[in-house]
Steps between C-alpha positions, in 0.01 A plus 500: 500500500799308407753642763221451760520120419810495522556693859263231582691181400796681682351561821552168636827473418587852648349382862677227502835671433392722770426188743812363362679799605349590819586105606877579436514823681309338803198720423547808489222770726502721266437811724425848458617737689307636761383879511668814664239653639086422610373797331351655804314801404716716696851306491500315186828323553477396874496161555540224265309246285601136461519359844371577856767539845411266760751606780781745539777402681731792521852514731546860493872643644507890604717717652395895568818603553589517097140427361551191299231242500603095411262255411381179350164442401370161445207501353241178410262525259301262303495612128139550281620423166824380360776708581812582308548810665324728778545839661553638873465847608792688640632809534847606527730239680760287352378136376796296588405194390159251410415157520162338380485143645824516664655559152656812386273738284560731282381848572487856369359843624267772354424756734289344785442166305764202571442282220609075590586243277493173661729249365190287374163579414282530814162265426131638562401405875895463628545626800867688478761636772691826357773611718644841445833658658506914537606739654576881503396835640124499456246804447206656541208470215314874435145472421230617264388706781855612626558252788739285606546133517771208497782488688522831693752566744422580869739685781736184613284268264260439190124392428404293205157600379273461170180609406458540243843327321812587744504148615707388148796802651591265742376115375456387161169347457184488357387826630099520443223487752383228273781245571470405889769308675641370846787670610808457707702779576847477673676812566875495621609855694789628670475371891270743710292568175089353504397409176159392468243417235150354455398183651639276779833551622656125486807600640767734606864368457835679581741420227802504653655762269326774709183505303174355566239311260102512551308258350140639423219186329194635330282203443242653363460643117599843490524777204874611462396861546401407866887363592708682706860477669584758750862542666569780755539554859126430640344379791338200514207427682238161514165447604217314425130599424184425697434197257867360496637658209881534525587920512852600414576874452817703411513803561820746450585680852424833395135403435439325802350717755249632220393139320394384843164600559402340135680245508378389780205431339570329223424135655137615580477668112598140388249318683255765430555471153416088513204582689401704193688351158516110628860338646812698484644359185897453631644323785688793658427919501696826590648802368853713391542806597730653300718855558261804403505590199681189348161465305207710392243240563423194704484147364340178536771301494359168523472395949690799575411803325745775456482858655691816407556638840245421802191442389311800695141403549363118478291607139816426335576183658112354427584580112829331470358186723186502316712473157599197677145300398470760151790503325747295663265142568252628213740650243425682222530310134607845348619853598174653342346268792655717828175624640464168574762598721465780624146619524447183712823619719301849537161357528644299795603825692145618483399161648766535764356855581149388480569195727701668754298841526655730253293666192361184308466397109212669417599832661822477307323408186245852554834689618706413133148555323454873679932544485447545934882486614318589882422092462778362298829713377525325164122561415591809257747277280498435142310193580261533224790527248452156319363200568669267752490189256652758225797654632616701172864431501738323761567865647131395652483182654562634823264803430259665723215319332630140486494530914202727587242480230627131494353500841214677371458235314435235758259710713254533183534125517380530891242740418351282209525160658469579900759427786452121551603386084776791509648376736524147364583643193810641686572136688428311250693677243855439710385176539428384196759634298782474802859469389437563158412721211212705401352785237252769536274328291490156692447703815186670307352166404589357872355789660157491309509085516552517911277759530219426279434817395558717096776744631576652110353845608819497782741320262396769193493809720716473777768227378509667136379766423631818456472851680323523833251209602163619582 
C-alpha cells in the first residue's frame, strides 16, 4: 500500500521529465516498426502493414541482349502509424541504394523483405516518397501450383507479370491486392525494341544513345499483381471501340495471322461488357500477345491483358476483359477472395454465349451438374472439389472450383432472385465498389441487400459447403 503511494507521488514528476525530455529532443514519434507481411491466408508475408502506396513511379532500363534489368522505384505512401521502420517486397536484385524523404536510409535484406530505416521517425498520417536504386538479372517466381511468374524472359525480349506475387521480382513494393496504387511505368529498350505496359502511352522518345524510352500513366488504382512491362519485337496496332474507348494491341509477329479473328473483337467484348457490368472502368483497353508458350496461362493485366500465344477462340478474351470490371476495377481484399475473380470472368463467357447465340448459363449450369462435355468441355472437372470461397491451400486459388462452381455460384443467385435484380446485382456490384477493394462476405451482404431476398441456402451450399451441391 505504501509503494503504491509512493508510485503515485512520483508519477507527476516522471511525465514531466518525459515532457521535459521530449521538448529537448524536438519530440520524438516514437514509432514502431511496421509489419512484414498482411497475413493473407494463403501468403502470409505479402504485402506490408504500416502505410499504404499511393503511386509508383518506376524508370525501368533493359537490355535483352545480356538480361539485366535497371531500375528506380519511387514510391509515395502515406504512413498509418508512426514509423521507425517498414518493409518492401523484393526478390532477388541488388538494392543499390535508399532514400526516405530525399535522405539516405538505412536498409537491410531478409529473403524477399527489404527492411528501411528512414533517417527520422515517419509520423502517423505522413505522406512519404521512398526512392530505391536496383538492378540485376531478374527471375522467374514458381508457384504453389507449379507455374511461373515475374520476370520471364521471351525470344528477343521479356514480360513482367504477377499474380499472384511475381510483381516484387522486378519492383519493390507493397505487393498485396489490398494496397492499390497509380502507376507510371517507363521502360527504356534498345532502338527497334516496343516496350509496352498498362495504361496510356504518354510518350515515345528516342534517346539519342540508340535506345528508346516509353512512358506508360496508369491513373487509376491498380493491385501490383495486375502490372506488367513487356519488351520484345511486336507489332503494334491501335483502334478504338464502338463507344470511344482507346484500343492498343501488341502482338508478337509469329502470332499475328492467328490472334486476328479474336482480336478483332475485343472492342465489341468491351462495350458489351458495359452494356452488362456498368462503364468500362479504365480510360484505354487492348491486349499482348506474347510468343507461345512463354506462359501457361493468360492474364488480366490491368487495360491490356496478357496472352500466352494467340488467344484461339474469343471465350478467352471475354474472361480476361471481364476480369477487367472483377478483379482488376473490383479487386479482391484477400487471395481467399479470387472467385470474386474469376467465377465472374467465367460467368461472363456464358453471358457472352447466351447473348450472342452460343449454349447459355443455365445449359452450362445443367451440363457441369450432369458432367455433359457434348455442351461444355470443362463440365467433367473437379469442380465440386471445395468450395470456391475456401480454396484449401494457395496451390488452389486458381482451382477448377474457384472459376466454375464460382460461376455456379452466381446462377443460383439468378435462379433465386430472377433476371431483372441479377442483373443489377452484377451492375451495381462494379459500380459500387469500382476501383477499390472487396471480400466475399461484403459481396454476400451486398448481394442479399440489392436484391432483397435471404440467399444463406446459396451462400451455405453452393459458396461453402463441401462435396457436391445438390
Amino acid at each position: 500500500m505504501e509503494h503504491r503511494a509512493l508510485v503515485r507521488l512520483a508519477a507527476p514528476a516522471v511525465a514531466a521529465l518525459i515532457a521535459l525530455t521530449a521538448g529537448c529532443t524536438g519530440g520524438t514519434v516514437q514509432g514502431r516498426p511496421g509489419a512484414s507481411g498482411l497475413r493473407d491466408p494463403y501468403f502470409p508475408k505479402a504485402g506490408n502493414g504500416g502505410y499504404q502506396v499511393d503511386h509508383y513511379a518506376l524508370d525501368l532500363d533493359y537490355d535483352p541482349a545480356d538480361g539485366r534489368l535497371d531500375g528506380t522505384a519511387v514510391i509515395t505512401a502515406r504512413a498509418e502509424q508512426g514509423l521507425s521502420s517498414f518493409n518492401l517486397d523484393l526478390s532477388g536484385l541488388t538494392v543499390e541504394s535508399v532514400t526516405v524523404q530525399g535522405e539516405p536510409a538505412r536498409h537491410n535484406r531478409a529473403g524477399n523483405e527489404l527492411t528501411v530505416r528512414p533517417a527520422a521517425d515517419l509520423k502517423k498520417g505522413e505522406v512519404f516518397r521512398v526512392e530505391v536504386d536496383y538492378g540485376g538479372k531478374p527471375k522467374a517466381i514458381v508457384d504453389a501450383d507449379s507455374s511461373k511468374e515475374g520476370w520471364i524472359t521471351t525470344p528477343g525480349g521479356a514480360v513482367g507479370v504477377g499474380e499472384p506475387v511475381g510483381s516484387m521480382a522486378w519492383f519493390p513494393g507493397n505487393h498485396h491486392p489490398s494496397d492499390k496504387a497509380t502507376y507510371d511505368i517507363t521502360l527504356t529498350v534498345p532502338h527497334g525494341y516496343e516496350a509496352v505496359s498498362n495504361g496510356e502511352l504518354r510518350s515515345r522518345t528516342e534517346t539519342g544513345d540508340g535506345r528508346t524510352e516509353f512512358a506508360w500513366h496508369n491513373p487509376e488504382p491498380m493491385a501490383s499483381y495486375l502490372a506488367t512491362a513487356v519488351v520484345g519485337p511486336y507489332k503494334v496496332t491501335t483502334a478504338k471501340t464502338p463507344s470511344g474507348v482507346p484500343v492498343y494491341n501488341a502482338v508478337s509477329p509469329g502470332e499475328a495471322a492467328a490472334s486476328a479473328g479474336a482480336l478483332a473483337r475485343l472492342p465489341e467484348i468491351v462495350d458489351w461488357g458495359s452494356g452488362r457490368f456498368g462503364p468500362y472502368p479504365f480510360g484505354t483497353t487492348g491486349a499482348i500477345v506474347l510468343p507461345k508458350g512463354t506462359l501457361t496461362y493468360a492474364l488480366e493485366t490491368q487495360t491490356r491483358p496478357v496472352f500466352s500465344g494467340a488467344p484461339a477462340e474469343e471465350d478467352l478474351v471475354v474472361h480476361e476483359l471481364a476480369h477487367q470490371w472483377f478483379g482488376d476495377s473490383v479487386s479482391p481484399k484477400s487471395w481467399k477472395d479470387m472467385w470474386l475473380n474469376e467465377g465472374f470472368a467465367t460467368y461472363a463467357e456464358w453471358l457472352w454465349a447466351e447473348d450472342h447465340g452460343g449454349v447459355g448459363a443455365q445449359k452450362r449450369f445443367e451440363a457441369f451438374l450432369a458432367g455433359d462435355t457434348s455442351v461444355d468441355d470443362d463440365a467433367d472437372s473437379d469442380w465440386d472439389a471445395f468450395p470456391p470461397a475456401a480454396p484449401p491451400g494457395p496451390e488452389h486459388i486458381s482451382g477448377n472450383p474457384v472459376y466454375y462452381r464460382g460461376a455456379m455460384v452466381l446462377h443460383r443467385i439468378r435462379q433465386e432472385v430472377g433476371d431483372a435484380k441479377f442483373f443489377d446485382l452484377l451492375r451495381g456490384w462494379a459500380v459500387d465498389h469500382r476501383h477499390g477493394n472487396a471480400s466475399t462476405a461484403e459481396f454476400t451482404a451486398y448481394a442479399e441487400k440489392r436484391t432483397g431476398h435471404d440467399l444463406k441456402k446459396v451462400w451455405d451450399v453452393w459458396l461453402y459447403g463441401e462435396g457436391r451441391p445438390r
